[in-house]
N, C-alpha and C positions, 0 to 999 in steps of 0.2 A: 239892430239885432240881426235883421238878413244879412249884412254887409260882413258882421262877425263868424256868422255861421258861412257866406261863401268862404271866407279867408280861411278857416280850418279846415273847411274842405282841401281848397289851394296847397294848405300845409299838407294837407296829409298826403294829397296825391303827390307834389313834390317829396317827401322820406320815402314814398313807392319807389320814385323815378331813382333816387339816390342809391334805395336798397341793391335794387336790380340794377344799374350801374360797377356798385360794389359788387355783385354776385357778377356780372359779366368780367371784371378785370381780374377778381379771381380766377375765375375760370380759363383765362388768355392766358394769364400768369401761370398756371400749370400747364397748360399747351404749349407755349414759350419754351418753360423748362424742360418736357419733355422732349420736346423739337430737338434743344440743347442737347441734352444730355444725348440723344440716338447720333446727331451730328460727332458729339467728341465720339461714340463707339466707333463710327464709320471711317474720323478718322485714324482710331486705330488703328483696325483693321486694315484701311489701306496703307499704315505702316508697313501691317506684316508681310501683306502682299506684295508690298516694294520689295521687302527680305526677301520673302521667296525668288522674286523673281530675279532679283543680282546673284543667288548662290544657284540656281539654276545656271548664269553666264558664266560665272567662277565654275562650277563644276565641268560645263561644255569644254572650257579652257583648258583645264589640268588634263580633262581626260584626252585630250588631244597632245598635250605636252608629254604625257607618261606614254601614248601610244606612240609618238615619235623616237622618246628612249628607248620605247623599248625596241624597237627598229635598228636603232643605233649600236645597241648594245651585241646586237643579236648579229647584223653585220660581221661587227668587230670583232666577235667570237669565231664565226663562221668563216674570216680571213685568217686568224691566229692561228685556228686551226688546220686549214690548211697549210700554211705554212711550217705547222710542224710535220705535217705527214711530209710534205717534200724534203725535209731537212731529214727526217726519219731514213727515207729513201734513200738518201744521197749518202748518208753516214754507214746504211747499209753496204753501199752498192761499194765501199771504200774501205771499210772496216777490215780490219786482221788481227783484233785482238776481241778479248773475253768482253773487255771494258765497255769497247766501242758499240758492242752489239748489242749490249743492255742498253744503252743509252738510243739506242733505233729501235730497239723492242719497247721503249717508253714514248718516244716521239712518236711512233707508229700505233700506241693503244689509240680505239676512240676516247673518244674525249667526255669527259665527266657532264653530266647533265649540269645545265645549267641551275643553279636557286637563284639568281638575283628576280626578287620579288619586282613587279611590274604593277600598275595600273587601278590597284586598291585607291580609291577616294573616296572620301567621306566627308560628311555635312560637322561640324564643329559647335557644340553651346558653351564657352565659356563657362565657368562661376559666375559670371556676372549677370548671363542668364541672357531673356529679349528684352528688347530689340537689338543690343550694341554689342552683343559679344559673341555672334555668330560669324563662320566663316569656313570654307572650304581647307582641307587639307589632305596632302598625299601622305597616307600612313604608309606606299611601300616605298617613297622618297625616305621618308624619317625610318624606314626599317635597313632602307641601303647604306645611309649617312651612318645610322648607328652601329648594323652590323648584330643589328635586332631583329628575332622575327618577327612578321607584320601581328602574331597576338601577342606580343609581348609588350610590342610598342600602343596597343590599343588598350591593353590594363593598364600600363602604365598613366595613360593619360583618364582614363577613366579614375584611376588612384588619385589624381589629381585632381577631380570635381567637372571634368569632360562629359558632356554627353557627345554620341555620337552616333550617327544617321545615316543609313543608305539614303541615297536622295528620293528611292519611292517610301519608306517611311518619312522622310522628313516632311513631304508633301501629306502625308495623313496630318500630321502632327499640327499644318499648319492650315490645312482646312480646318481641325477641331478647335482650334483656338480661333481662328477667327469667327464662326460659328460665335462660338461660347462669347465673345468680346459683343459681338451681335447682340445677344439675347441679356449682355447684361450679368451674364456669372464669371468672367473675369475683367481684370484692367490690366493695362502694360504702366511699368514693365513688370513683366515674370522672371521670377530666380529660377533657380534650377530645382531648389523644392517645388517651386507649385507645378513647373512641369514634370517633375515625376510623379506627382499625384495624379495629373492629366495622364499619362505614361501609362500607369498604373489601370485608371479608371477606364483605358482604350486597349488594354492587353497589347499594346504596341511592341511588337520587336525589334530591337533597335542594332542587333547586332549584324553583320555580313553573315551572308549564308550559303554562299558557294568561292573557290577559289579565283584568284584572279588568273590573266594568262601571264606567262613568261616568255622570252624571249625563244626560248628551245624550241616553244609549240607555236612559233610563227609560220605561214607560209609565204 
């Protein structure tokens, strides 16, 4: 009778040791998961931030490439036209009719301000949205090429499902989302809806808001 009475004791502490066993792997098991789960956010996030940081190098680039044009451009202007005041000059200094002198009073006027648009860049979101459909682009390139001005050329792509970002809002844009990716209230990738919802929810401005330079106003 003792020997029955130790063994259910034995039983019983053993379904103790099992319970709590059981309640301990549970518990791991959620820990595990959580671990997980904060791991995939983080690598998120250091998605975005890889984004950020290659259109941050794309942007340094261009802007040095449009500051070069626009250097170039502005040269080029500023040798043409000298070259017409000289020829002005000389057509003058030669001239004996009515014809000839209009055509020196035309090479001799200053010369038309420059518009060719210079130095506007912008951060690019696809329709596809992040992380894979971002990218740098020069809208006063695509305004020269078209023969567009640089707002016409930036509705236009916006008519087309574009967002587009100075690069100090893009950089709001992507601390909030990474942030939020953190905490668990969003996941990648994001369409262009959920980030105008983010857009929306941060009063974000996303348009330029001052002119860019020209070649005219170079020194």
């Amino acid at each position: 009778m003792e020997s029955l009475t130790t063994m259910h004791e034995h039983l019983k502490g053993l379904r103790s040791q099992a319970k709590n066993l059981s309640e301990t792997c549970v518990a791991l098991n959620a820990i595990f998961d959580a671990e997980r789960t904060q791991l995939g956010r983080e690598d998120q996030a250091s998605k975005l931030l890889a984004v950020h940081q290659r259109i941050a190098e794309q942007m340094e680039r261009l802007r040095t490439l449009e500051a070069s044009a626009s250097r170039g451009y502005s040269e080029g202007t500023l040798i043409s036209s000298s070259v017409a005041v000289a020829l002005g000059c000389l057509v003058r200094m030669v001239s004996r009719d009515a014809r000839q002198s209009a055509i020196a009073d035309y090479l001799l006027q200053s010369p038309k301000q420059n518009q060719q648009p210079f130095g506007l860049v912008m951060v690019s979101i696809g329709p596809r949205g992040l992380p894979g459909d971002v990218q740098v682009i020069s809208i006063s390139q695509l305004a020269r090429e078209s023969r567009w001005p640089q707002l016409a050329v930036t509705n236009k792509l916006r008519e087309n499902g574009y967002l587009l970002f100075t690069q100090e809002t893009f950089t709001q844009l992507i601390s909030r989302l990474v942030g939020d990716i953190r905490q668990g209230g969003l996941r990648l990738p994001l369409s262009n809806e959920d980030l105008g919802q983010v857009i929306a929810s941060i009063k974000l401005v996303i348009r330029p808001t001052k002119a860019v330079f020209s070649p005219s106003s170079q020194t």
